[in-house]
N, C-alpha and C positions, 0 to 999 in steps of 0.2 A: 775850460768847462770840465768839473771832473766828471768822471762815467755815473755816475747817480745821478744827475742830471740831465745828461744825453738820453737814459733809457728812461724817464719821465715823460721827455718830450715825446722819444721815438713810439711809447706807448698814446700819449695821445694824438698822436697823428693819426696811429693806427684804427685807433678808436672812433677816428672824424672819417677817415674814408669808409670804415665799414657802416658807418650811419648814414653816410651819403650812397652808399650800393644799397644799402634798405631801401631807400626811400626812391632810388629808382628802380627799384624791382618791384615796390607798391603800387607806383604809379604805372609802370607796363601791363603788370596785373588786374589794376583795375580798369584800362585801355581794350583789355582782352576782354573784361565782361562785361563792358558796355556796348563793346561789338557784336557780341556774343547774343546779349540781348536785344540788343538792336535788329538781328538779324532773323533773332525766333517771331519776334513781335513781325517784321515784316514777309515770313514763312509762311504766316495763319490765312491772310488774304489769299494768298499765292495757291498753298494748298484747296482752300475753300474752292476757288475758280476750278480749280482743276477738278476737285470731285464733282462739282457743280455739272460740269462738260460732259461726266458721265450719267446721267441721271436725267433721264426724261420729268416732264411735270406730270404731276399727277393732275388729271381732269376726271373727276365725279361723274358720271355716265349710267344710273341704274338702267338705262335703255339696253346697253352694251353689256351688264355686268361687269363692268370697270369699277371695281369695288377696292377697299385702299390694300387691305391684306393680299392680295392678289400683287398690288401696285410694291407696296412694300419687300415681299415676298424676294421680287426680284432683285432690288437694292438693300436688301439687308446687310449683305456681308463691307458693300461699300461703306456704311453708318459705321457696320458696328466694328468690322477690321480694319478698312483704311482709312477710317476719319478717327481711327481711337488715340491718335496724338493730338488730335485736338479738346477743349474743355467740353463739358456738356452743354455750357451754354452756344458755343459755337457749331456742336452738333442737331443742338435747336432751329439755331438760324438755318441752317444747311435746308432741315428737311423741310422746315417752312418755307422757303425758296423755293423749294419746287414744289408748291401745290400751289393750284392756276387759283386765279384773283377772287371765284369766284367760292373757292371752297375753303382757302384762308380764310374770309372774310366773315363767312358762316363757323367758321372755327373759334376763330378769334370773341366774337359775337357768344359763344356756348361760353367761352370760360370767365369771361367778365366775371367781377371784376380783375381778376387776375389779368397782369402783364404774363402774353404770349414767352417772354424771355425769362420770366422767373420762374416755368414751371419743366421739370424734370427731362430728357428724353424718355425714359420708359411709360412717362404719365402721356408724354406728351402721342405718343404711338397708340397706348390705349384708348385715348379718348378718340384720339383719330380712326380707329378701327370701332369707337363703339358710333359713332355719327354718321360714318359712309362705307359699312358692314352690312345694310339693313335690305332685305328684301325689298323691289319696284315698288309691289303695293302698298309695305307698310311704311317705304318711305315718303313714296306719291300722298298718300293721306295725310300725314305729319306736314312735310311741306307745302299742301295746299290747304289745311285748317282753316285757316282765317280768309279765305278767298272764298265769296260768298256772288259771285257774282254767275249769271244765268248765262248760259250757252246758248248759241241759237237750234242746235240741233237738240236741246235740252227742255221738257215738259216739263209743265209747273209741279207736278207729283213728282216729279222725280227730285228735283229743285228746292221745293221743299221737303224732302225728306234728307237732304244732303245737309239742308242749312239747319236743322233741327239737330242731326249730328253731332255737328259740328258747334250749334252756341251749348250744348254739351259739355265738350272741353272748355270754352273759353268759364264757362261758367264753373267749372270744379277748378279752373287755375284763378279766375278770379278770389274764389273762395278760401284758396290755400293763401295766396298775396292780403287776403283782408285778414285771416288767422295769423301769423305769422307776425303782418305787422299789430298787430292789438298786444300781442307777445314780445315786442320790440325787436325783432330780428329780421335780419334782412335776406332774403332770397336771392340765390342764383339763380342763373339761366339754365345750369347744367341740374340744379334740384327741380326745375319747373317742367324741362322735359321728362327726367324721371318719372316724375307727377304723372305727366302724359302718357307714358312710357305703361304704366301701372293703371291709368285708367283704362286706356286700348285695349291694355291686354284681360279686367276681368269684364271688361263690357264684351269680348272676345267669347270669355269663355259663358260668360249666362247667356248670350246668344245660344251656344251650341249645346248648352245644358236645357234651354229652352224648347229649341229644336227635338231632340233626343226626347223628350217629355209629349210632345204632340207626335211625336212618331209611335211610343208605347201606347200613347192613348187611341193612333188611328187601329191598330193591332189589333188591340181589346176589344174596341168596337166592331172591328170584321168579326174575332173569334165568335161575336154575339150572334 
């Protein structure tokens, strides 16, 4: 065999083993990131538990002043520093977790039709802060609206002056639901409280505008 032909060969030899070291260094490589991944995907549960452990639920209590910024307040740097390897959407589920069955559900309930998991953490904190943020009374009122029903320690004047109130509201949110649909648009829960939100507050103020008006008038009649 003369030497031109030996160094043919001995070059493609050469050339077979280094393609056979490629291809198992590809496949080590890719060994390494499936592990890799395998390992992050099952960190997320892992982690979640564990911040979870640190974190009281929040329970809604206007009796207590257990209000959510208060609640939050405490666990913020947990959200926003130790769960900041996790996605936004897993820091959704996180703070949703721990609020008790009965103020998710009113939560959940406000943002219809939105899924609870497709909407932001920072949105998600705001609205939670703007729903159980509210002063006893003005939340007492909002949440008993539509409960029409007589107390026994409760006089028919007083009774009916409550339920008069109250088909008030039902009647200016009926009204925005018959506009709107005529308009062919559909209403949220979180537009119809606003609604609410806005009537309370200027039937608030011509009350006290109203007030103030019979007080200058009692004045003038003494000055008389």
């Amino acid at each position: 065999m003369d030497p031109q032909t030996m160094m043919t060969m001995f070059r493609e030899m050469m050339r077979e083993e280094r393609k056979e070291m490629m291809e198992m260094f590809l496949k080590h490589m890719a060994g390494q990131g499936q592990s890799s991944a395998a390992s992050e995907v099952a960190s997320v549960p892992s982690m979640m538990s564990a911040l979870s452990h640190r974190i009281e639920k929040f329970v809604f209590d206007p009796e207590t002043e257990m209000r959510f910024t208060r609640w939050y307040t405490r666990y913020k740097e947990v959200f926003v520093e130790d769960a900041r390897q996790l996605t936004e959407s897993a820091r959704v589920r996180l703070l949703c977790e721990k609020l008790d069955a009965d103020t998710f559900e009113r939560y959940q309930r406000h943002v219809l039709p939105k899924e609870v998991t497709s909407i932001g953490f920072e949105e998600t904190v705001a609205t939670l802060k703007e729903l159980f943020d509210v002063k006893t009374s003005e939340f007492t009122l909002r949440y008993q609206c539509l409960k029409l029903e007589k107390s026994d320690t409760e006089d028919y004047l007083v009774y009916t002056g409550r339920s008069q109130r109250e088909a008030e509201i039902r009647q200016r949110l009926i009204a925005v639901l018959d506009r709107e649909y005529k308009a062919g648009r559909k209403v949220s829960l979180q537009e119809l409280y606003r609604e609410c939100e806005n009537f309370l507050s200027l039937k608030k103020d011509s009350e006290t505008i109203a007030g103030n008006v019979k007080t200058v008038e009692a004045a003038v009649k003494e000055d008389r």
